[in-house]
C-alpha positions in Angstrom: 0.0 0.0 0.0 1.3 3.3 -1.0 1.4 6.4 1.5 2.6 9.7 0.8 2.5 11.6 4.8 3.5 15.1 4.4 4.9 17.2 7.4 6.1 20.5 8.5 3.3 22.6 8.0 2.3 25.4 10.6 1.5 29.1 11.2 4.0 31.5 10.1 4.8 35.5 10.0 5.1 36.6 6.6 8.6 36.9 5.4 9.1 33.3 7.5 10.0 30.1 6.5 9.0 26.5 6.5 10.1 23.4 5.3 7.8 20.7 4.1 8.5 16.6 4.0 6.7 14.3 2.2 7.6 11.0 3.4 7.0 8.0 0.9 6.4 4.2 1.5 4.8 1.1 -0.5 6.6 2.5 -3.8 10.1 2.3 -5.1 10.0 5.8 -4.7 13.4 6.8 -7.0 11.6 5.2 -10.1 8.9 8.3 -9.1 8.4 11.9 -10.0 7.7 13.8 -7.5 5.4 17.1 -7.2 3.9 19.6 -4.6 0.4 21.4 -4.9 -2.0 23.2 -2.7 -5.3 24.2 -2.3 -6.5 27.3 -0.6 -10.2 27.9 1.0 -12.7 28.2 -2.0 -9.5 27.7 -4.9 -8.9 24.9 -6.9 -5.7 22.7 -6.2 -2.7 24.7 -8.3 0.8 23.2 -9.1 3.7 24.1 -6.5 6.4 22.4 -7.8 7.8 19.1 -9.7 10.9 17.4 -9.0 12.0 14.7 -11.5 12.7 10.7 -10.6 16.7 11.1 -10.6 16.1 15.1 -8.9 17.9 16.5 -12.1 15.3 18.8 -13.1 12.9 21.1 -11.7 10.4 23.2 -12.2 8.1 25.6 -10.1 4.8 27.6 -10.7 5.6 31.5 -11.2 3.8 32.2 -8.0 6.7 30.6 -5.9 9.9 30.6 -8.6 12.8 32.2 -6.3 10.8 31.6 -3.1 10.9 27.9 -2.8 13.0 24.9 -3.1 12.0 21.2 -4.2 14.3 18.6 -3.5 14.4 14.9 -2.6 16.6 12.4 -0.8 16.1 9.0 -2.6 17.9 7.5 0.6 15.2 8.5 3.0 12.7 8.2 0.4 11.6 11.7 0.6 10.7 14.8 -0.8 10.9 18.4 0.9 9.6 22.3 0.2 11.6 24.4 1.3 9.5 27.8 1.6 11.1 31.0 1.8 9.9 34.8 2.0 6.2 33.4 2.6 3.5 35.6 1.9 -0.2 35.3 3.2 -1.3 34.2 -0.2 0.6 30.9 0.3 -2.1 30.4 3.2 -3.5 26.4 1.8 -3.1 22.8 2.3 -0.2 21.5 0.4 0.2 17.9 -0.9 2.6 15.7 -2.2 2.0 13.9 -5.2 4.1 10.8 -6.5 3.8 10.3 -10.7 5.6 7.2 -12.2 8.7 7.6 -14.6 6.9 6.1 -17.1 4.3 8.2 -17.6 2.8 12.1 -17.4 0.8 12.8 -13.9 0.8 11.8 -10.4 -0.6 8.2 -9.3 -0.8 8.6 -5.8 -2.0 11.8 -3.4 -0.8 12.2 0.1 -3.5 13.8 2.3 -1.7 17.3 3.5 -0.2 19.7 5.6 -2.0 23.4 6.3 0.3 26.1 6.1 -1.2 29.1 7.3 0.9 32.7 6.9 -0.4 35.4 8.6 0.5 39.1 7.8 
């Protein structure tokens, strides 16, 4: 059974930082691509970040580009957000998402962290 658990979220000042883990099990989780998204109160779920199956590449929605940091550890079989110069509009829930090598999109949701960042 695959489980994506993320951690790490929290309330925080504006101009603060957190740092988000997404711990994976039940997959061979360096054959997996791995991405963030969140969802705030009455939005629809929006793309964070991507981190590909090796951690060669990466890519970042606009909204966040210079602000955070994906990265993963293939040893520890997780992924992290580093979040940086947080603004209130990065108030949501953020997920994990794990997407096969093999194929566009994610195959398995974690069930999320809140981040709240008050101004």
């Amino acid at each position: 059974q695959v489980q994506l658990v993320e951690s790490g979220g929290g309330l925080v000042q504006a101009g603060g930082s957190l740092r988000l883990s997404c711990a994976a099990s039940g997959l061979t989780f360096s054959n997996y691509n791995m991405g963030w998204f969140r969802q705030a109160p009455r939005k629809e779920r929006e793309f964070v970040a991507h981190i590909t199956w090796r951690g060669g590449n990466t890519y970042y929605a606009d909204s966040v580009k210079g602000r955070f940091t994906v990265s993963r550890d293939n040893a520890k079989n997780t992924v992290y957000l580093q979040m940086n110069s947080l603004k209130p509009e990065d108030t949501a829930v953020y997920y994990c998402a794990a997407g096969s090598q093999l194929h566009i999109g994610y195959d398995y949701w974690g069930q999320g962290t809140q981040v709240t960042v008050s101004s």
